[in-house]
N, C-alpha and C positions, 0 to 999 in steps of 0.2 A: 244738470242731469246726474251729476255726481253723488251717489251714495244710494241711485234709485238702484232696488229690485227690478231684475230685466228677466221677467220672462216670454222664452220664446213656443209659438206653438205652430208647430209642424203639422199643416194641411188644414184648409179650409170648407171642411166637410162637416157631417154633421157633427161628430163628436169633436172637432177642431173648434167649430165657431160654437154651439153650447159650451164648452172649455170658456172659449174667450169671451164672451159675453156677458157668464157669470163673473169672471174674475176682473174686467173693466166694470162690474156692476158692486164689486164688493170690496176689490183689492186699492190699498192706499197706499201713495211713496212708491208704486210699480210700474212700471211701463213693459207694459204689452205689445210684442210682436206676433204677426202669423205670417206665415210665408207659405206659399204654396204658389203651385207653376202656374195653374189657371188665374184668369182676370174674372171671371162668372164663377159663382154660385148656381148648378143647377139639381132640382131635386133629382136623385137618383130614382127615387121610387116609383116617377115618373119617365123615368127614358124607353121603356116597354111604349108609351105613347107617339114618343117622336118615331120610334123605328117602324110604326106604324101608318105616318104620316103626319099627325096631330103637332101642332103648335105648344111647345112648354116654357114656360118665363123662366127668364134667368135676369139674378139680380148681380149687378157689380161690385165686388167684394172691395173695392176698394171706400165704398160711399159705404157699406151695408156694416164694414167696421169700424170706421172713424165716427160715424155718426155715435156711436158705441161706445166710443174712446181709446178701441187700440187702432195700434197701428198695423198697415197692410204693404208686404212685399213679398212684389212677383216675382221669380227668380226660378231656376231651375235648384235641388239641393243635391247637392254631387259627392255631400261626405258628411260624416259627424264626427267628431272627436271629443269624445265623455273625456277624457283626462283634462283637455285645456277648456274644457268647454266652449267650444266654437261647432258651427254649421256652417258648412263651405258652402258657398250661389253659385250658379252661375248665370252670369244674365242672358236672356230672353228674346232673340231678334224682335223688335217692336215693341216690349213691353217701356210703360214709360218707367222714366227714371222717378228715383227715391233717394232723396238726403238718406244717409247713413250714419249714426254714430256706435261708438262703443266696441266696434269692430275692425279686422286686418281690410285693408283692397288692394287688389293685386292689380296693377296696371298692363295696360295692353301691352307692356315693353315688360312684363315681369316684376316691376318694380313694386317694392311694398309702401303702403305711405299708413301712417300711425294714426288713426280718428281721434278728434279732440271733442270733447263732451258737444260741443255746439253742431258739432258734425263737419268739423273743417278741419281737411288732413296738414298737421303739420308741415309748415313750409310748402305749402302749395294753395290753389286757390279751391274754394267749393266745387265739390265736382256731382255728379250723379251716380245714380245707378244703371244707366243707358249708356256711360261713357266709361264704365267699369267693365273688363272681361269676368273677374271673377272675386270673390271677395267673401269674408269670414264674418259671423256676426257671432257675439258674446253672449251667452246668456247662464243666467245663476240658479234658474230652475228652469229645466226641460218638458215639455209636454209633446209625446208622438201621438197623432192620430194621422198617418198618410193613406189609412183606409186599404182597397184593396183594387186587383184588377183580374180580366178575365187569364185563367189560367188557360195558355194555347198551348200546352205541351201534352195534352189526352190523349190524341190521335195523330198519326203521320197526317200532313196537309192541315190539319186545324192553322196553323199560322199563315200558309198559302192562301188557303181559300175561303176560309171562316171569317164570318162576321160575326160579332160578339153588340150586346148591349149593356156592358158592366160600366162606363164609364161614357164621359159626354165627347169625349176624343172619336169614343168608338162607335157613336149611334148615323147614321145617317135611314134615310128614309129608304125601305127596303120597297124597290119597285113589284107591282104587282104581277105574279105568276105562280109556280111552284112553289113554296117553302118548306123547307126543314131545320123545324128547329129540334136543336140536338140539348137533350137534359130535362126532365121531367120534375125537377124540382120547379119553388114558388116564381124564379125568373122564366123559366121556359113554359110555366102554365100562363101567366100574366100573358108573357108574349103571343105564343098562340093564340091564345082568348082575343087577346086585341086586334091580329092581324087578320085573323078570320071576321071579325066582326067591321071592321073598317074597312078592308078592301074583298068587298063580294065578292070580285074574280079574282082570286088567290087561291089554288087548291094547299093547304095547312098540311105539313105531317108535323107530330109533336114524338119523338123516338127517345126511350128512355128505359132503364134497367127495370124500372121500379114502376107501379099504376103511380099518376099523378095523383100527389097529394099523400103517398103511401104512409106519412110519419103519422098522419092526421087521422081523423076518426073517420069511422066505416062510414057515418050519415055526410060527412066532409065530403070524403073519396067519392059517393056516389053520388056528390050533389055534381063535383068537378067534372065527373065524367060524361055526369046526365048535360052538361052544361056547353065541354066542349064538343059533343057531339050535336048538338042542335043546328051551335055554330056552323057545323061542317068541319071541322080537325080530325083526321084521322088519326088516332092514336096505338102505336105501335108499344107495349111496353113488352117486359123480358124480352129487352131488345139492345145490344151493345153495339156501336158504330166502332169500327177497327181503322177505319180510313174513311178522309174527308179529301173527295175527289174535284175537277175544277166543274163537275156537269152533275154534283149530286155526294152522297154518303155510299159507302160499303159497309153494311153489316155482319159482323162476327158470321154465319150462314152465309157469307157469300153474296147475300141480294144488296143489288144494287136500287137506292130507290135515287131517281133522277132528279134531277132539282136545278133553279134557276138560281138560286141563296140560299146560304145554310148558315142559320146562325146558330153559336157554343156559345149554352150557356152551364155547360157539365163543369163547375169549378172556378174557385178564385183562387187568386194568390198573393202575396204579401210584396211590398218592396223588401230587399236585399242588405237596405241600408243598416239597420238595429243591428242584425248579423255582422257583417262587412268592420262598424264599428267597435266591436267585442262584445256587445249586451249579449247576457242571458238570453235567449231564444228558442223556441221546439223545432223539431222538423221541418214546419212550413216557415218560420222566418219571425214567427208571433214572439211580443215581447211578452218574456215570464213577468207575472207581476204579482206583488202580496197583496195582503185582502183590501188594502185602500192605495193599490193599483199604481203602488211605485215597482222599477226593475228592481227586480230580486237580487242585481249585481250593480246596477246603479242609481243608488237612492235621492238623487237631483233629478232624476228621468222617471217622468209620467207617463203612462199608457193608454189611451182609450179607443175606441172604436175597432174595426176590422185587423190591425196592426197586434191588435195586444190580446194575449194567451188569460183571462177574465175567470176563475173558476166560480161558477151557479151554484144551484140548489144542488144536493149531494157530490157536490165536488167536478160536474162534469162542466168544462167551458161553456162560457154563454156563446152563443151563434153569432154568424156574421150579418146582422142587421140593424135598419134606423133604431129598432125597440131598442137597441144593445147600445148604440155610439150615443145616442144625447144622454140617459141618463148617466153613461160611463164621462162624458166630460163635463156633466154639470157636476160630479162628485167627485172629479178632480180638483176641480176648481175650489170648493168646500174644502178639502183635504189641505190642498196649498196654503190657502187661505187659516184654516185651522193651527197649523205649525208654525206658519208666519206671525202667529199670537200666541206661539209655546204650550199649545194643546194639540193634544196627541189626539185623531180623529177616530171615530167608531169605524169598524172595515164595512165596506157598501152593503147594502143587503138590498138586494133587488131580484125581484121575481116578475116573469113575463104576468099577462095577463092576458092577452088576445094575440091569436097570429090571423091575420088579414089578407086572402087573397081576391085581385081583382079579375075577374071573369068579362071583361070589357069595361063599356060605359054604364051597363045599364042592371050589369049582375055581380056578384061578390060571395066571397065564403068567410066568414067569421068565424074563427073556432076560439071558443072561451079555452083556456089550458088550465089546468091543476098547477097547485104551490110548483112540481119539478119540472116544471114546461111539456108534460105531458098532456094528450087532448083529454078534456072537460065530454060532459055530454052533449052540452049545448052550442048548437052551430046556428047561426042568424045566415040564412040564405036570398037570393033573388035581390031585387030594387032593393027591399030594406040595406041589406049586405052594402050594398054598393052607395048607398048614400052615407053608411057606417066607414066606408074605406075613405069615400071621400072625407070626411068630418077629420078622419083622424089622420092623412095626407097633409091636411092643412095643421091639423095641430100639431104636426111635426115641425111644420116650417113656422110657426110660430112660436115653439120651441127655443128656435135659433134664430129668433130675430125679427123674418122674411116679412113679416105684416104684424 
């Protein structure tokens, strides 16, 4: 293993695994790690379904990357350190162990023991990553996509009593009665849409500053609205929730509207870590990145997906979405790859083309967008929509690997 390229890549989401995929598909003499806390791969784009009740496959990342040819460990990541280049683990009640090389382990007694290429700590016997507390891995080029989670700091009680569908951690199947879902963007319209259409006896409110769909064109907005009112969702917009109560939401005015569950989905947020370890950062924690999406402060660390500050067409950030994380780590991997043959890479040039929302099973909004991710004229609505959401659902996950 001596003299290989060891890169490592942080999170196994979509811009994680298009990262590692392309670069197990093209990269020579390297060896590929990803690390991420989860043992499953689940589509994100579908978890509006499970909270709905619906059934969604998850694939095991440890089979879905090796078969691929990197390598896969589970690990909690509890630090970076850009100077020595090391990513501190921490291991995982139950996850299974992992040969390790190349990297520090710290034993259950504190003690450090030294990785020898074959993965056998000096003077000691093979060990795992199950009988490891905590332990450091090496790597020569960095790649962050750890994506993002729901932001619970909006409202007093959102962390009490809010349920969120931003992550597979946080979805459980929302039983049927009252709901309030709080945030009128593309997750709280999905959701709505879904939960009124899957469970008939649920009365839906969807509460949000803004008409759903408000970024999106006039024929959009009125398709979404014509849409989820047939459902049954009552939608409440110029409307700010100030507190989330343990029997319902409080509204800026005072009204209380009652509720059995309320899920936030008003905001995400970044891990802490790129911050924490010195990178270059904006306000919300997003790594700065130059136009072929190295840290602007440290040029061995790669950025892609939800984690990384991406700027678009006239300069303004790309959004936090699947459109945004696969093709951002398939043009990492290009990029790496590029320099590792001493050419210097062209900077990404990527523009949206559709923004896709799902109105259940059986309806959808398709808004075509202009070059600046601005809305187009043209909106594909009804079954068509929805067979067009599905089509491209799938071609995400085939994307990165899944089928």
């Amino acid at each position: 293993m001596t003299g290989q390229h060891r890169i490592v890549v942080l999170g196994a989401g979509y811009a994680g695994l298009a990262a590692a995929r392309r670069l197990a598909r093209t990269s020579r003499d390297t060896r590929i790690t990803v690390v991420d806390s989860r043992a499953e791969f689940v589509e994100r784009v579908r978890l509006h379904q499970e909270a709905a009740g619906q059934r969604i496959k998850r694939w095991e990342l440890r089979k879905l990357l090796e078969r691929k040819g990197a390598e896969f460990v589970q690990a909690r990541i509890s630090g970076l350190d850009p100077v020595t280049k090391q990513v501190h683990l921490e291991e995982l009640a139950g996850s299974p162990g992992r040969l390790l090389d190349g990297g520090t382990s710290v034993g259950q007694a504190g003690q450090s023991d030294q990785w020898s290429g074959d993965g056998t700590p000096e003077g000691a016997g093979r060990r795992q990553a199950s009988d490891i507390g905590e332990w450091s891995l090496a790597y020569d080029t960095l790649v962050y996509a750890l994506g993002s989670a729901a932001d619970r700091s909006g409202a007093p009680g959102v962390a009490e009593y809010a349920r969120s569908v931003a992550t597979p951690e946080d979805v459980r199947a929302l039983p049927e009665g009252r709901v309030v879902v709080v945030g009128s963007g593309s997750t709280g319209i999905e959701l709505a849409a879904e939960l009124a259409e899957s469970q008939r006896y649920s009365a839906v409110t969807l509460v949000g500053a803004d008409e759903p769909g408000a970024w999106l064109s006039a024929r959009a907005v009125e398709s979404i609205r014509a849409t989820l009112t047939r459902l049954g969702v009552e939608i409440r917009s110029s409307a700010k929730v100030v507190e989330v109560l343990p029997t319902g939401v409080r509204l800026a005015d005072d009204t209380v509207i009652e509720a059995e569950s309320v899920v936030w989905t008003a905001g995400f947020t970044v891990p802490d870590l790129a911050r924490s370890a010195g990178l270059a950062v904006d306000e919300h924690g997003r790594i700065h990145t130059d136009a072929t999406l190295r840290s602007i402060s440290h040029p061995d660390i790669y950025a892609a997906g939800d984690a990384a500050l991406i700027a678009g067409p006239g300069d303004r950030p790309l959004r936090m979405a699947c459109a945004t994380a696969i093709p951002a780590g398939g043009y990492v991997a290009r990029a790496i790859v590029a320099r590792a043959k001493g050419v210097e890479p062209e900077p990404m040039n990527f523009r949206y083309q559709l923004q896709c929302l799902s109105l259940g099973r059986r309806d959808a909004v398709i808004q075509v967008l202009n070059a600046d991710d601005t809305p187009g004229a043209r909106v594909i609505r009804g079954r068509t929509g929805a067979v067009v959401k599905e089509l491209i659902v799938r071609g995400a996950g085939m994307a990165v690997g899944l089928r």
